[in-house]
N, C-alpha and C positions, 0 to 999 in steps of 0.2 A: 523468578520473573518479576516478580511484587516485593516490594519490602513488607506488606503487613498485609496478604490477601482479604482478611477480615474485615479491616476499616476501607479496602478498596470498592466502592459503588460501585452493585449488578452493573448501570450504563457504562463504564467504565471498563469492565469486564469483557461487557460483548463485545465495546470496540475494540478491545485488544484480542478478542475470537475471531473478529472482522478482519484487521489487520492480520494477524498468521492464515487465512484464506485468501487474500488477496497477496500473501507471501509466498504459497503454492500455485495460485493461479498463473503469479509471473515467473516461476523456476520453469511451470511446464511450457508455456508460452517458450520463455526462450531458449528452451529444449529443442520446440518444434522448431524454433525457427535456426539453431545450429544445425540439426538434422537437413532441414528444410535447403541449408546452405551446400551440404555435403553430396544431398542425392537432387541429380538431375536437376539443377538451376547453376551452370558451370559460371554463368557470365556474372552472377548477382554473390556470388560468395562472400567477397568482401562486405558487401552493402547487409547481407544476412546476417552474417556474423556479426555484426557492428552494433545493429539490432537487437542480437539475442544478447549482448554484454551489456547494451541497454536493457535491456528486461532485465539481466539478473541485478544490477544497479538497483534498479522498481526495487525488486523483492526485497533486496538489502534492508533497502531503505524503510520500504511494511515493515518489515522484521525488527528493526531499531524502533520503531513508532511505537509498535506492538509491545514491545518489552519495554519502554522509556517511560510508557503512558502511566503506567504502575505504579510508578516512584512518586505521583503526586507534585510535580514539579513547572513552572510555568513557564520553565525553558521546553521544556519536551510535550507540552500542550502547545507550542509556536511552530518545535519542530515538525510534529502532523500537523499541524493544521495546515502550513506548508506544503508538506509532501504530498497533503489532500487536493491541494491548491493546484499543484503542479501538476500531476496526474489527471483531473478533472479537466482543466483548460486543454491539455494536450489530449486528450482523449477525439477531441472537435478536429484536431489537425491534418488527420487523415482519414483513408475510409473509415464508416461506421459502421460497425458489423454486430453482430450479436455478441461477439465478447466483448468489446466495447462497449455494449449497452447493461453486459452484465458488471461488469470492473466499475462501470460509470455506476450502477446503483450502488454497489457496496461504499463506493467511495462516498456517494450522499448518505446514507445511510451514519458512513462512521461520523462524517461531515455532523450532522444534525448529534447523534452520541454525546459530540465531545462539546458540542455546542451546549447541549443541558447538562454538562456536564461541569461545565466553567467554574463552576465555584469550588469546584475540588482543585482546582491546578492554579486556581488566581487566589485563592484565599483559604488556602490547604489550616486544616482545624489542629 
């Protein structure tokens, strides 16, 4: 996961803890919503499904964040901060619900992380 866990920063850490949480969050997400697709919403199938292959995209994408962040690299401090970026804004674009409000804090959460974290990925020792 890390090339040198030892010299990787605790803040560093949790947001790659954060990221693989937010990686489960959105496999079950769009679990429910292939399910969601299958049983009893005959007209919305397509629209569901389309959905949960977006959500599992999300997770992918956590999941690369979550392992990238390790390597100390300030290509892959871009690429979440990105994914944080995109995630966050889209979060506003439809209803808002309580998983929303939960995905929305982790994302600040790692948001702020990697923010104190800057000096490891933009000017790695």
């Amino acid at each position: 996961m890390v090339e040198n866990p030892a010299k990787t920063p605790t803040v560093v850490r949790s947001a790659q803890a954060l990221f693989l949480l937010n990686t489960l969050i959105w496999l079950i997400l769009g679990v429910v919503s292939l399910v969601r697709a299958t049983n009893g919403y005959p007209g919305k199938v397509v629209m569901a499904a389309v959905i949960g292959v977006m959500m599992f995209g999300n997770a992918l994408l956590m999941l690369i964040s979550g392992l990238w962040i390790g390597k100390s690299r300030k290509l892959s401090f871009f690429f979440a901060l990105a994914v944080l970026a995109i995630n966050i804004i889209l979060t506003f674009t439809d209803q808002f619900g309580l998983t929303d409000f939960g995905t929305l804090v982790i994302d600040l959460t790692i948001l702020g992380l990697l923010l104190a974290a800057r000096r490891y990925f933009i000017h790695p020792a």
